[in-house]
C-alpha positions in Angstrom: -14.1 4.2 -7.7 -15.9 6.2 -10.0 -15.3 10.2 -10.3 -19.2 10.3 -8.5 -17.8 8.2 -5.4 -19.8 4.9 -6.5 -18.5 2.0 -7.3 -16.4 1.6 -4.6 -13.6 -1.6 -4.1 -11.3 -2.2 -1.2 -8.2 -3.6 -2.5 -7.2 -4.5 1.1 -8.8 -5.5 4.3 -6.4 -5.1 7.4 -7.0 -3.5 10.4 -5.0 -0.3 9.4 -3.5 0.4 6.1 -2.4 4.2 5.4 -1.2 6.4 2.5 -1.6 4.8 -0.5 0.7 5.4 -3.1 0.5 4.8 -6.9 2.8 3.2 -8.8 4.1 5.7 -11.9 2.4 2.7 -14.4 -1.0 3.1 -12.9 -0.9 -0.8 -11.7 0.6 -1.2 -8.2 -0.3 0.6 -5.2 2.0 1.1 -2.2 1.0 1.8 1.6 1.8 1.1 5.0 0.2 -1.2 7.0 -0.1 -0.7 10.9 0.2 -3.8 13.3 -2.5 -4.4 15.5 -1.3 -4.4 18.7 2.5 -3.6 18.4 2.0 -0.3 16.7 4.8 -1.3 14.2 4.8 -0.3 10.5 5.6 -1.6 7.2 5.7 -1.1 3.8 3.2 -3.4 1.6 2.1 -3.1 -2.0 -1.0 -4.9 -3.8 -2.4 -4.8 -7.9 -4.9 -3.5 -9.0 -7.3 -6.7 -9.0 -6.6 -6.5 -5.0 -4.3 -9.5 -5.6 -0.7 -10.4 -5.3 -0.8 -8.4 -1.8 2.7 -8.4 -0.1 5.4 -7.1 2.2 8.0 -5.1 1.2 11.4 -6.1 2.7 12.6 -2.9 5.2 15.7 -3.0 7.4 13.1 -1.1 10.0 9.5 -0.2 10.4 8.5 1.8 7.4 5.9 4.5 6.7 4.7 7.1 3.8 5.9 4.9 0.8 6.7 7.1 -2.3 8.2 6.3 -5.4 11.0 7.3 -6.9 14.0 6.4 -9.3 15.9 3.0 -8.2 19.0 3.3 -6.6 22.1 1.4 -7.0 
């Protein structure tokens, strides 16, 4: 989107996908998606072209994704 609001593109198209997230490159976007339904939450990222969406592996439902250093 531009700074003027136009040029709007949805990256996803689920029922419920919250807080978005950016990556510290600039080129992956986190979020958590909202089952319709069950209520449950998890964690899924996508790129910037709206492809290579997927589902980030939590032990639990997950929510608020934020980045930080990797730990061991």
């Amino acid at each position: 989107m531009r700074p003027d609001g136009s040029g709007e593109r949805l990256l996803t198209d689920s029922w419920q996908d919250e807080a978005p997230t950016w990556a510290p490159n600039g080129r992956v976007i986190q979020f958590f998606r909202t089952a319709k339904g069950s209520g449950k939450t998890s964690i899924w990222q996508v790129d910037l072209t709206g492809s290579n969406e997927r589902q980030l592996p939590t032990p639990v439902d997950g929510s608020d994704p934020a980045w930080g250093p990797v730990l061991p």
